[in-house]
MARBALUM-355576 format. One record per residue (C-alpha): residue number from 0; residue in one letter; x, y, z. Coordinates in Angstrom, 2 decimals. Layout:
BEGIN
PT   resi   resn         X         Y         Z
PT    NUM      a         X         Y         Z
...
//
This chain:
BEGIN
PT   resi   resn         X         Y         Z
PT      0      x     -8.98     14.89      6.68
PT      1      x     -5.56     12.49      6.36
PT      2      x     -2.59     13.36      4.71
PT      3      x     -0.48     12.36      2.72
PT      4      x      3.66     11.76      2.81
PT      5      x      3.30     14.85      0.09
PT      6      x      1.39     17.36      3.30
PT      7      x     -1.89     17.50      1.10
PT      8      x     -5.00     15.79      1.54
PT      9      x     -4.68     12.25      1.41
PT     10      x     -6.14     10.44     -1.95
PT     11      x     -8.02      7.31     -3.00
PT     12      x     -5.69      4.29     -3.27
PT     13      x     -8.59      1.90     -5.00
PT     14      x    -12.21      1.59     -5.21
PT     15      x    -12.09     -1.61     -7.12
PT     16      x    -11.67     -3.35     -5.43
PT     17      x    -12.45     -1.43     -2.47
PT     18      x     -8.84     -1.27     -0.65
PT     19      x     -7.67      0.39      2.93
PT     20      x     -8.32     -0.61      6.84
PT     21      x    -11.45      0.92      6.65
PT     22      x    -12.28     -0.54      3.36
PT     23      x    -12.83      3.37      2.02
PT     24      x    -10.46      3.38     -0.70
PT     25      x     -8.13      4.95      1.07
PT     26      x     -4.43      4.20      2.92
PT     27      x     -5.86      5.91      6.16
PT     28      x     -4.85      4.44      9.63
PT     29      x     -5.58      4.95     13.38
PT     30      x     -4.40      2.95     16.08
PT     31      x     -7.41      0.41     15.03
PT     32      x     -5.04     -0.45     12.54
PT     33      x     -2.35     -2.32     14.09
PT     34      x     -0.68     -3.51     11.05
PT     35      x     -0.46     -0.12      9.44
PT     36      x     -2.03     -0.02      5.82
PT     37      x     -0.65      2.88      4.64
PT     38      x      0.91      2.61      2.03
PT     39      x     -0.43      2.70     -1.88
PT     40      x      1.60      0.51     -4.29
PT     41      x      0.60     -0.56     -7.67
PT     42      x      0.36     -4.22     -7.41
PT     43      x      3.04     -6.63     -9.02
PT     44      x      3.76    -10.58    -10.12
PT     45      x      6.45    -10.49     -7.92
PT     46      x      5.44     -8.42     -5.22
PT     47      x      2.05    -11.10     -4.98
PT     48      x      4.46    -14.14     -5.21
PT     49      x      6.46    -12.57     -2.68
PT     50      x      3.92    -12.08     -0.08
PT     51      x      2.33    -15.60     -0.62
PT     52      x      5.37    -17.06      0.33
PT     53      x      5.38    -14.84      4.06
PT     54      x      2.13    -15.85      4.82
PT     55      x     -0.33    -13.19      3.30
PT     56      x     -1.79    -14.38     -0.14
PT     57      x     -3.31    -11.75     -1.75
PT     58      x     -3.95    -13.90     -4.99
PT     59      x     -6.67    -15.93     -3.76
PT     60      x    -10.47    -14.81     -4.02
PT     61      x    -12.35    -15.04     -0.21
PT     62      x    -16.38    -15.16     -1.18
PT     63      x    -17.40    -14.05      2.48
PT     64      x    -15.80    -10.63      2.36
PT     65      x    -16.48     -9.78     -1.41
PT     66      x    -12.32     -9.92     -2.22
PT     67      x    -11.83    -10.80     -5.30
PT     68      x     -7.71    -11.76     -5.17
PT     69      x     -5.66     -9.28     -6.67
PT     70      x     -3.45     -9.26     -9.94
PT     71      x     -0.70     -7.40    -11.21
PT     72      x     -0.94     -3.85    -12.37
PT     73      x     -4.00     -3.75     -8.71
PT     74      x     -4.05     -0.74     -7.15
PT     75      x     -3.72     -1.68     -2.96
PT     76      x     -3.11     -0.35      0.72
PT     77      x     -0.32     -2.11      1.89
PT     78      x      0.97     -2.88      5.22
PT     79      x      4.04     -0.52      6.38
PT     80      x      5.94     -3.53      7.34
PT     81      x      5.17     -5.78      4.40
PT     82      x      6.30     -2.85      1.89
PT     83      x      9.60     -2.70      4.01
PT     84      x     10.07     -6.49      4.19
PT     85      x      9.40     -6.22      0.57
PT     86      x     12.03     -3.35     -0.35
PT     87      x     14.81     -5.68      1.72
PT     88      x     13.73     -8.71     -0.56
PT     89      x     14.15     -7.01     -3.70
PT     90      x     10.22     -7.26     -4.45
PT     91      x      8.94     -3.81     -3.35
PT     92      x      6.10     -2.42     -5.71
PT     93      x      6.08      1.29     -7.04
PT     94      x      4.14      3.58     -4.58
PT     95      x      1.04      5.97     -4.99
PT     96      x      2.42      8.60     -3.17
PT     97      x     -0.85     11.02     -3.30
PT     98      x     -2.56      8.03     -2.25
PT     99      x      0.21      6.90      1.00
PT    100      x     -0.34      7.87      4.60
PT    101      x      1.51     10.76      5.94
PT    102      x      2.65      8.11      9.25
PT    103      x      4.47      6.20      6.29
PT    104      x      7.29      8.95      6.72
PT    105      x      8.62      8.07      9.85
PT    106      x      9.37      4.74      8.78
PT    107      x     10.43      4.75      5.33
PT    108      x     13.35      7.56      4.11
PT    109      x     11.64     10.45      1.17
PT    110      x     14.86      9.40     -0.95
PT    111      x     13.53      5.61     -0.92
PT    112      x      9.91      6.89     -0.97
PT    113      x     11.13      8.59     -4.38
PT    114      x     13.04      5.92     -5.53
PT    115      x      9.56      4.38     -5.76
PT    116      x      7.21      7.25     -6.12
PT    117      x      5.21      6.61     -9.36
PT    118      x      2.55     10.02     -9.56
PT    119      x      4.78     12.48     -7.41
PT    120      x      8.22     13.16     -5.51
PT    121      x      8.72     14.66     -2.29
PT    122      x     10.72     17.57     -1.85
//
């Protein structure tokens, strides 16, 4: 069973919509997953208008895979570097951290992780 940054078992990011790599719910990763969706944030405006404008628009619907765009106040895995890019922009959402991949620790400091933590804080 994953982790999470916390040491316990890692939990459900979203079901609705179904979120994570492996479309499970869940922030898990393996080396399938090159661009590292680990990490749980609650979806915001400016987080969404944010990552339209570098090239991933999570706004719009796609019919094929079932995605149904996302809106503010969304639960979503999140790509490690598009949380980062985020947090250097101003834009970065609050963080699930029951629900973020243990990896997410060796590239993002506990103090910022806590700085965003919404459900727990690291010790």
């Amino acid at each position: 069973m994953a982790k999470n940054v916390l040491g316990s078992n890692l939990e459900i990011c979203c079901e609705d919509p179904v979120t994570g790599f492996y479309r499970n719910g869940k922030c898990d990763t393996s080396s399938e997953d090159q661009g590292m969706h680990t990490v749980c944030v609650e979806i915001t405006n400016d987080f969404l208008t944010f990552s339209k404008a570098t090239g991933n628009d999570l706004t719009t619907p796609h019919k094929l895979s079932g995605f149904k765009g996302l809106k503010e106040g969304d639960r979503w895995c999140i790509c490690l570097s598009r949380w980062v890019e985020a947090y250097e922009a101003g834009k970065a959402p609050k963080i699930y951290l029951k629900s973020t991949h243990i990896s997410t620790i060796e590239f993002i400091e506990s103090k910022v992780l806590n700085e965003f933590a919404i459900d727990a804080k690291m010790e």
